[in-house]
C-alpha positions in Angstrom: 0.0 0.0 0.0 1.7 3.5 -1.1 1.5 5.7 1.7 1.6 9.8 1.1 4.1 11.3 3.3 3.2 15.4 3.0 5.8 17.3 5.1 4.7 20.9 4.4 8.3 22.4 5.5 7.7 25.5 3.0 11.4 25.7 2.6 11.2 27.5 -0.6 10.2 31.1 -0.8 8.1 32.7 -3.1 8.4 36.5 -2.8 7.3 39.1 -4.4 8.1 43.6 -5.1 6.9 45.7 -6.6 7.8 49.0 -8.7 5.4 51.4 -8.4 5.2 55.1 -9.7 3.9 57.2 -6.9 5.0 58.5 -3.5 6.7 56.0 -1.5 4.7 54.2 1.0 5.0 50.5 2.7 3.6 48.4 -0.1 1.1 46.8 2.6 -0.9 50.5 2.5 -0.6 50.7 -1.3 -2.2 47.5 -2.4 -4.3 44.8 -0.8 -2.9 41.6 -2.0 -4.9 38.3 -2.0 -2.7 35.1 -3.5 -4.4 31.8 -4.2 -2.0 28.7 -5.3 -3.1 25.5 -6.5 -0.6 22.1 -6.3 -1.5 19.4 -8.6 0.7 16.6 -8.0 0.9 13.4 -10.2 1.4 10.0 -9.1 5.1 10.5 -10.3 6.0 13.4 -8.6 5.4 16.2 -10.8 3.7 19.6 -9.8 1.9 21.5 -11.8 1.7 25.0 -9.7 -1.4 27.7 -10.4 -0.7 31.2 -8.6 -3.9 33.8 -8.5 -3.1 37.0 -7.7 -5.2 40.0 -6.9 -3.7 43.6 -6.3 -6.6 46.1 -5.4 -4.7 49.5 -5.4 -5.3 51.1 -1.6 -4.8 54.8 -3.1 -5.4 56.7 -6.1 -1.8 57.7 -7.5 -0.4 54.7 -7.1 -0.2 51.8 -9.6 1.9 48.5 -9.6 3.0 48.6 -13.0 5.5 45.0 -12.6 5.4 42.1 -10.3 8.1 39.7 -9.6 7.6 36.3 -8.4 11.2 34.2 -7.1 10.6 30.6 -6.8 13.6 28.7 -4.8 14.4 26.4 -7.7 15.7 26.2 -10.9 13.6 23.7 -12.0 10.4 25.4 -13.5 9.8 24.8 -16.8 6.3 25.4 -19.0 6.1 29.2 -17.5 2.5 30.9 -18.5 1.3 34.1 -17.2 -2.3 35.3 -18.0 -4.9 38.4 -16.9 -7.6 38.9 -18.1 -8.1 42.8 -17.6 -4.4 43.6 -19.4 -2.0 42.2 -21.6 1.1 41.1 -19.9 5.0 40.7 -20.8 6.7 38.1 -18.8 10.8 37.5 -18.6 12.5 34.6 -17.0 15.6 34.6 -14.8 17.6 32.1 -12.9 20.3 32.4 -10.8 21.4 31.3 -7.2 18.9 27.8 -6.9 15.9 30.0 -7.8 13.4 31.3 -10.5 12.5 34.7 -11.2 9.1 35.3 -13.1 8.8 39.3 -13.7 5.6 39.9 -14.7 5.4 43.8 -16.5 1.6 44.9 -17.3 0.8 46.6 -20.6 -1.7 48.7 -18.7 -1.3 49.1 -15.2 -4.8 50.1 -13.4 -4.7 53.4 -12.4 -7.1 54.6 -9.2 -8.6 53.8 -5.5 -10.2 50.3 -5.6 -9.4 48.8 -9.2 -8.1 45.6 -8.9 -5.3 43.6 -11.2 -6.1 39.6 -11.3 -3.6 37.1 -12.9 -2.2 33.9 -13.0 1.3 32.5 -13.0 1.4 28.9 -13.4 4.5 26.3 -14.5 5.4 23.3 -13.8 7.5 22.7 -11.0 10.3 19.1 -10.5 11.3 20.0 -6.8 7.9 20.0 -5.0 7.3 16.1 -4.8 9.6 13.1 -4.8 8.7 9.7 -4.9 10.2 7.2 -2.9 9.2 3.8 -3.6 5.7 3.8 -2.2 5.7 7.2 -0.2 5.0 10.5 -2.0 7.1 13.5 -0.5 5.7 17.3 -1.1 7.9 20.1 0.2 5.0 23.1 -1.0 6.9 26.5 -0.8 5.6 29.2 1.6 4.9 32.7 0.5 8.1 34.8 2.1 6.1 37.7 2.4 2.7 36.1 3.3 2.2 39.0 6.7 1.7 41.3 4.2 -1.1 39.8 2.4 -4.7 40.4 3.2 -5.9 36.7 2.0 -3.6 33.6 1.0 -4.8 30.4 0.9 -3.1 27.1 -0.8 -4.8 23.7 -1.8 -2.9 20.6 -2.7 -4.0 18.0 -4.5 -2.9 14.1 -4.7 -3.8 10.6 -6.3 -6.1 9.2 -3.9 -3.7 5.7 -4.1 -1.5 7.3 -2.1 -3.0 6.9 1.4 -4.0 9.8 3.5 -0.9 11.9 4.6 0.9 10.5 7.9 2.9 13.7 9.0 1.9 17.6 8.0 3.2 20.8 9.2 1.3 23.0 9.4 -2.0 21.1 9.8 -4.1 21.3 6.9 -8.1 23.1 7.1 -9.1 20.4 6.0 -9.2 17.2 3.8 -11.1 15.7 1.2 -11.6 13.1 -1.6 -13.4 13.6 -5.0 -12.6 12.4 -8.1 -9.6 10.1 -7.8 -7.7 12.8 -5.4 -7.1 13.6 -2.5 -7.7 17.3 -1.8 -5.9 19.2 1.6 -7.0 23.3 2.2 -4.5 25.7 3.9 
């Protein structure tokens, strides 16, 4: 019986900045920032990672105009960005075990209250390992996560792995549908 070993260490950061064109404030009174991320992990160990961000600008003058995403590993591959409200420009750089994803917006919304959705997704070889019958996931931790207003991850697993025998933190909860097992942060 394959046993699903989920040890949650979030050892790799995730960060993100900001350049914005306006008077300098903390970034946490410029924008509210809500971050969603979605693990799909196959039976072999692959991840394929979904980010959804939303920046709702907290003042009028200011505008984030680029985001930057570092991932601590070099092994992303399949890199997509997409929002639906402007066209985006997206460069790639790695250096020192991580992955930078700059994200540069066409049209940056401009005003109190107008939010700026996308999603950042990739595939991602240092998440899970398999080990025989146990399935390892090391699922990164936002480095910046205090200054968020709402994050929340999900993970998701084949359902013939068994459920997970040691997590840190303890998930919200934990379902099955569909052939997988499904654990909210």
């Amino acid at each position: 019986m394959r046993k699903f070993l989920c040890l949650l260490h979030f050892f790799l950061f995730l960060a993100f900045s900001f350049k914005l064109l306006a008077i300098p404030v903390a970034a946490q009174q410029e924008f509210s920032t809500r971050f969603s991320s979605i693990y799909d992990i196959s039976s072999e160990g692959i991840a394929t990672v979904s980010h959804q961000v939303e920046l709702t600008n907290q003042l009028a003058q200011v505008y984030a105009s680029e985001y930057t995403l570092t991932i601590g590993s070099t092994q992303i591959k399949n890199i997509s960005v997409f929002s639906p409200v402007t066209q985006v420009e997206t460069s790639i750089t790695t250096q020192d075990n991580s992955t930078q994803i700059t994200v540069k917006f066409a049209k940056p919304l401009v005003g109190k209250d107008q939010t700026l959705r996308f999603t950042i997704s990739y595939i991602n070889l240092d998440i899970a390992q398999k080990n025989g019958r146990v399935l390892e996931v090391n699922v990164p931790k936002i480095a910046n996560s205090d200054d968020m207003d709402d994050y929340s991850a999900i993970i998701r697993v084949p359902d013939s792995f068994d459920t997970p025998s040691v997590m840190s933190p303890p998930t919200d909860s934990i379902t099955t549908i569909s052939g997988q097992q499904i654990l909210r942060y």
